[in-house]
N, C-alpha and C positions, 0 to 999 in steps of 0.2 A: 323594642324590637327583640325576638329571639335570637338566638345564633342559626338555629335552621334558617328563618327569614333572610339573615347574612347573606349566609350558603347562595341562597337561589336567587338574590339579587344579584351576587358577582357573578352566578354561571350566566345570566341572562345578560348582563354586559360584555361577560367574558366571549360567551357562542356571537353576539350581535357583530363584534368585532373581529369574527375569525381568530381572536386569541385563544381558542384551545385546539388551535394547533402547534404551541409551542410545547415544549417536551417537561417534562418534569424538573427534569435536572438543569432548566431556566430558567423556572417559576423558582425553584430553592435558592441558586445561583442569585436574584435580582432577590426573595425575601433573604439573606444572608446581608447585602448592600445594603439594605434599609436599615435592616437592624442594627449595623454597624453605622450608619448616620446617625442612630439615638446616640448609641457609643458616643460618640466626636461632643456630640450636647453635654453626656453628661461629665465629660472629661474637662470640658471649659469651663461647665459649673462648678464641677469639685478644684479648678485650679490648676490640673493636673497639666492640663494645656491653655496658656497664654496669649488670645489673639491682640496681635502689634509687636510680638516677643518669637516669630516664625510660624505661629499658628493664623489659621485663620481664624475669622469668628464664623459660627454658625450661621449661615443666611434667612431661611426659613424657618417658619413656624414647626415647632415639633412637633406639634398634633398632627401635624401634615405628615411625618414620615411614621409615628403610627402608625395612624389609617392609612398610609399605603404599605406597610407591615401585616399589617391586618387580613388587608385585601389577599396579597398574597400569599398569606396563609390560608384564607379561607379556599382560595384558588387551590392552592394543593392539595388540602384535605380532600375537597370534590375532587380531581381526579384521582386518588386515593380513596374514592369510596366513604369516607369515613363522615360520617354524621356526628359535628364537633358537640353540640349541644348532649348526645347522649354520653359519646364518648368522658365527655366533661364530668358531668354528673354522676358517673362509675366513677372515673378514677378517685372524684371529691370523696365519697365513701370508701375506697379505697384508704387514703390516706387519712382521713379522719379514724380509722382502725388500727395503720401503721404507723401513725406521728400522734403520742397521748398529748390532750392537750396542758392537763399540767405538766408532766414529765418535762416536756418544752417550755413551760413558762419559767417552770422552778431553776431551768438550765440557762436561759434567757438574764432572767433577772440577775443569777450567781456572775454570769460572764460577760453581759454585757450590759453594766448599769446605765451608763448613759444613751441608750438608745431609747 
């Protein structure tokens, strides 16, 4: 699937449901939430947080707060106008101009050998 095809499957769930009539600053508000549930995943993976030690464990599947990460990202970019797949594809060249790829590997490897 492309990212445009994304786009126009969430608007067409989005309009079916009367959810684009919430505001912007909802859809970022609730894509902020999600992304902070990856958060919580990867803090109990890395240790950082202890479920049975005052934490909880993660409940669900991660993929799951992805893809609804996702979703509402794609939601906002639509009503922001913005066509992710092109915008994507500029910036990739963009930064393939701004970040050399040796300069970065030679910098990589000096500093951080065990990655």
């Amino acid at each position: 699937m492309e990212i445009r095809d994304a786009q126009k499957i969430i608007l067409s769930f989005e309009e079916a449901r009367k959810w684009n009539l919430f505001r912007e600053s909802q859809i970022f508000t609730h894509l902020v939430e999600e992304i902070s549930e990856i958060g919580r995943y990867i803090l109990v993976r890395e240790g950082y947080k202890a479920p049975g030690l005052g934490h909880e464990i993660a409940k669900d599947d991660v993929s799951r707060e992805f893809a609804q990460a996702f979703a509402l990202f794609l939601q906002l970019a639509n009503r922001m106008n913005v066509d992710l797949e092109d915008a994507f594809l500029k910036e990739i060249e963009i930064m393939e101009k701004r970040f050399n790829q040796e300069s970065w590997r030679r910098y990589m490897d000096s500093s951080y050998p065990r990655l």
